[in-house]
Biotite code that builds the C-alpha atoms (Angstrom):
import biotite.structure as struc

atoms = struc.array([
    struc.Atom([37.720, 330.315, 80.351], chain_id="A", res_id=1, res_name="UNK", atom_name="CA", element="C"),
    struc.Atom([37.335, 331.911, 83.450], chain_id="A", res_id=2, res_name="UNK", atom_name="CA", element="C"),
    struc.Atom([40.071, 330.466, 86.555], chain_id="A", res_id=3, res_name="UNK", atom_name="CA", element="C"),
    struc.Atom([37.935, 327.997, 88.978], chain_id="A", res_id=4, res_name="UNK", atom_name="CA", element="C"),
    struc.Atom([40.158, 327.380, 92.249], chain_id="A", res_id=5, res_name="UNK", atom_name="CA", element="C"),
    struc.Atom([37.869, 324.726, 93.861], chain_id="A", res_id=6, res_name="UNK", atom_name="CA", element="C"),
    struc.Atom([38.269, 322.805, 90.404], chain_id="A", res_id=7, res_name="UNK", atom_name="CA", element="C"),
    struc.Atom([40.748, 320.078, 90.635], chain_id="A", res_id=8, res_name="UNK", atom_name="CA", element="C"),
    struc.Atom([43.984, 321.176, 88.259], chain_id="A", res_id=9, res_name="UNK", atom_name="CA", element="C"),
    struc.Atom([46.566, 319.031, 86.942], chain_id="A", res_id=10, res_name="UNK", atom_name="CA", element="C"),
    struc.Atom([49.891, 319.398, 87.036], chain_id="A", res_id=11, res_name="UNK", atom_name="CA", element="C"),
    struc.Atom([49.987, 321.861, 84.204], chain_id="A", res_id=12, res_name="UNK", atom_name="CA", element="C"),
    struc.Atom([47.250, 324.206, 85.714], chain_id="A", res_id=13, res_name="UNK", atom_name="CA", element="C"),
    struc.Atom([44.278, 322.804, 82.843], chain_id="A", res_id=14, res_name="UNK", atom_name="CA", element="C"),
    struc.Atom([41.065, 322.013, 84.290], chain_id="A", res_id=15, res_name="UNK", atom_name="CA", element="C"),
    struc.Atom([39.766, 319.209, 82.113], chain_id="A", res_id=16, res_name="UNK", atom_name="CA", element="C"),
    struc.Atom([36.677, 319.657, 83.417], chain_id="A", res_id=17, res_name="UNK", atom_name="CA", element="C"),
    struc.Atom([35.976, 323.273, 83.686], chain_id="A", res_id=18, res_name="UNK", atom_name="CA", element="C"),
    struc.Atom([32.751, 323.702, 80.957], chain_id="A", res_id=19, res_name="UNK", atom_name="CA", element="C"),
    struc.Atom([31.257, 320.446, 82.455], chain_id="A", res_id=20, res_name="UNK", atom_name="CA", element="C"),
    struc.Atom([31.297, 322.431, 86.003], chain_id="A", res_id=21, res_name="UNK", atom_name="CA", element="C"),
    struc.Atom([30.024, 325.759, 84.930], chain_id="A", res_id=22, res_name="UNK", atom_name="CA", element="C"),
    struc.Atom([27.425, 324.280, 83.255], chain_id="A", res_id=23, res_name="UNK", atom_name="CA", element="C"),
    struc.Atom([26.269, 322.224, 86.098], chain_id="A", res_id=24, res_name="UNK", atom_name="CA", element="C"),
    struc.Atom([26.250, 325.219, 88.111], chain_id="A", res_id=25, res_name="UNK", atom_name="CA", element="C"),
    struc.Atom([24.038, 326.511, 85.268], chain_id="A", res_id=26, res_name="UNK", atom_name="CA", element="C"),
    struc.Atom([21.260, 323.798, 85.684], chain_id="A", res_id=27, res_name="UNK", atom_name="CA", element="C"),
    struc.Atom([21.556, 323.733, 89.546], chain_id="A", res_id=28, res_name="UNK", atom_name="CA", element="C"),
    struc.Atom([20.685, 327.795, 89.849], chain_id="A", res_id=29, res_name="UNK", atom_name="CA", element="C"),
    struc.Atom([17.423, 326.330, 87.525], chain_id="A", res_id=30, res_name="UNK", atom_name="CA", element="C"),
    struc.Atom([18.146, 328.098, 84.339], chain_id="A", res_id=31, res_name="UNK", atom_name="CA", element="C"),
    struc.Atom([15.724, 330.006, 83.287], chain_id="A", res_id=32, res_name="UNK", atom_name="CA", element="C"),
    struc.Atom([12.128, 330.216, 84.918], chain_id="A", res_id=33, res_name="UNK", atom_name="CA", element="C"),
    struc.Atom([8.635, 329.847, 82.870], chain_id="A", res_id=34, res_name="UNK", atom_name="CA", element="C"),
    struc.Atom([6.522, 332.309, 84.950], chain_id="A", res_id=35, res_name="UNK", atom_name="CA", element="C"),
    struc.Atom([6.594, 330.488, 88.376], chain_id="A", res_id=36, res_name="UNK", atom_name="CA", element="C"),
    struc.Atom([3.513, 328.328, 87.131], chain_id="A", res_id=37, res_name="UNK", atom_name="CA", element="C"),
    struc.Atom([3.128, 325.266, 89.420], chain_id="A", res_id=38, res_name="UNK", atom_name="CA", element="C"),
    struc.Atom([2.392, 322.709, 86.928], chain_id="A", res_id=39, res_name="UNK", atom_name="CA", element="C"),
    struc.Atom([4.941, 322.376, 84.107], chain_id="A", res_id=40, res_name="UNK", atom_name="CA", element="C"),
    struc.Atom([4.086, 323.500, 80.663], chain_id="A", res_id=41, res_name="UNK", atom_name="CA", element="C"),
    struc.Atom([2.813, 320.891, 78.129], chain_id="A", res_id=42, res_name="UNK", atom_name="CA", element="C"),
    struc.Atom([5.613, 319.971, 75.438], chain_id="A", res_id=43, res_name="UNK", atom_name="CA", element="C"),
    struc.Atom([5.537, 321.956, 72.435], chain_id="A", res_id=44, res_name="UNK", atom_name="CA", element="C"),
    struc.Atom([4.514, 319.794, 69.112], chain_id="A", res_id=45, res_name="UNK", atom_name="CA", element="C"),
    struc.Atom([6.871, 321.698, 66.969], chain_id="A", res_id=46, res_name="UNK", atom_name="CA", element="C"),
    struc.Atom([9.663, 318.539, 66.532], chain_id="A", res_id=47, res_name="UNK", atom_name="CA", element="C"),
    struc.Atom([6.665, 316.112, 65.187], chain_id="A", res_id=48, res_name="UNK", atom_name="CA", element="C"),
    struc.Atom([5.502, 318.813, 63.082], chain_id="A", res_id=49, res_name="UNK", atom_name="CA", element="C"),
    struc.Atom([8.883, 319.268, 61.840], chain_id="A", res_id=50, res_name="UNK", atom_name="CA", element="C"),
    struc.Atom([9.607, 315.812, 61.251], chain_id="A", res_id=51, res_name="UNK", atom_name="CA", element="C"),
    struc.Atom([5.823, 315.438, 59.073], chain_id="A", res_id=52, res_name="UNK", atom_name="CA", element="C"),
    struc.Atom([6.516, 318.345, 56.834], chain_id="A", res_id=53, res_name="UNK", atom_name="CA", element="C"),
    struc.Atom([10.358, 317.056, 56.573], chain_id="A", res_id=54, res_name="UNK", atom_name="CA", element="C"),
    struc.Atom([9.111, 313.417, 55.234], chain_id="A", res_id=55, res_name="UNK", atom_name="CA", element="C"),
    struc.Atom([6.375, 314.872, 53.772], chain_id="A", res_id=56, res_name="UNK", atom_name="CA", element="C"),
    struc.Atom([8.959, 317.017, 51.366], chain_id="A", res_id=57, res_name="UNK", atom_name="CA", element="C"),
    struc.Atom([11.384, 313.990, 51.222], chain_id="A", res_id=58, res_name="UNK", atom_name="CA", element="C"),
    struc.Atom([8.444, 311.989, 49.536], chain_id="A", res_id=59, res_name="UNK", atom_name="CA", element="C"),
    struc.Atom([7.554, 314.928, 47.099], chain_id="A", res_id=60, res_name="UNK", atom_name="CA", element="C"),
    struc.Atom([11.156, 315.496, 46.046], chain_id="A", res_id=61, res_name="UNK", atom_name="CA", element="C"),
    struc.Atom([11.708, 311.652, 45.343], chain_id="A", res_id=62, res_name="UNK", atom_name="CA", element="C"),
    struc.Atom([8.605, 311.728, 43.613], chain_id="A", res_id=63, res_name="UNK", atom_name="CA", element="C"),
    struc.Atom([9.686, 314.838, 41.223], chain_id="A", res_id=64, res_name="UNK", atom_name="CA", element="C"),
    struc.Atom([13.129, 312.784, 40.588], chain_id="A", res_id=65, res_name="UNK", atom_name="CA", element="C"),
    struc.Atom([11.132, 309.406, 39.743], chain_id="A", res_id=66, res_name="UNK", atom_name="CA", element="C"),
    struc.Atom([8.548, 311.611, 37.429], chain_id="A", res_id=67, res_name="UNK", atom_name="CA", element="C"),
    struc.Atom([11.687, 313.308, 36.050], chain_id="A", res_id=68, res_name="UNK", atom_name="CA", element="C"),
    struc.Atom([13.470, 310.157, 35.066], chain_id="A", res_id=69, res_name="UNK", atom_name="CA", element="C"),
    struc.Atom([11.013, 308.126, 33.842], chain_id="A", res_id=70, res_name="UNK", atom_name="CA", element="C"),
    struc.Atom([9.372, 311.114, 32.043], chain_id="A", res_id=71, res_name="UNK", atom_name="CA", element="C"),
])
């Protein structure tokens, strides 16, 4: 990790807190930039669509098991 000498060190010269500070430094420059649009973009469905088919295949496997067993 690289040396930070505005991070507090302790005595042993290990900065606890070193990733917590370069990633804040990361989201304070803004991270990455969508295009300088004004309004933000709308979020994308993809983690309810995952979550739909995910259930969706939970149910079918269950339902090949129960079929199976019973069969």
């Amino acid at each position: 990790m690289a040396h930070n000498p505005q991070a507090p060190q302790s005595p042993e010269g290990h900065d606890p807190a070193g990733s917590t500070q370069m990633f804040r430094a990361f989201v304070d420059d803004g991270g990455p930039q969508h295009g300088g649009r004004g309004a933000a973009a709308p979020a994308p469905a993809g983690p309810r669509v995952g979550l739909i088919v995910g259930i969706a295949a939970a149910v079918a496997i269950l339902g090949t098991v129960v079929w199976l067993a019973l069969g």
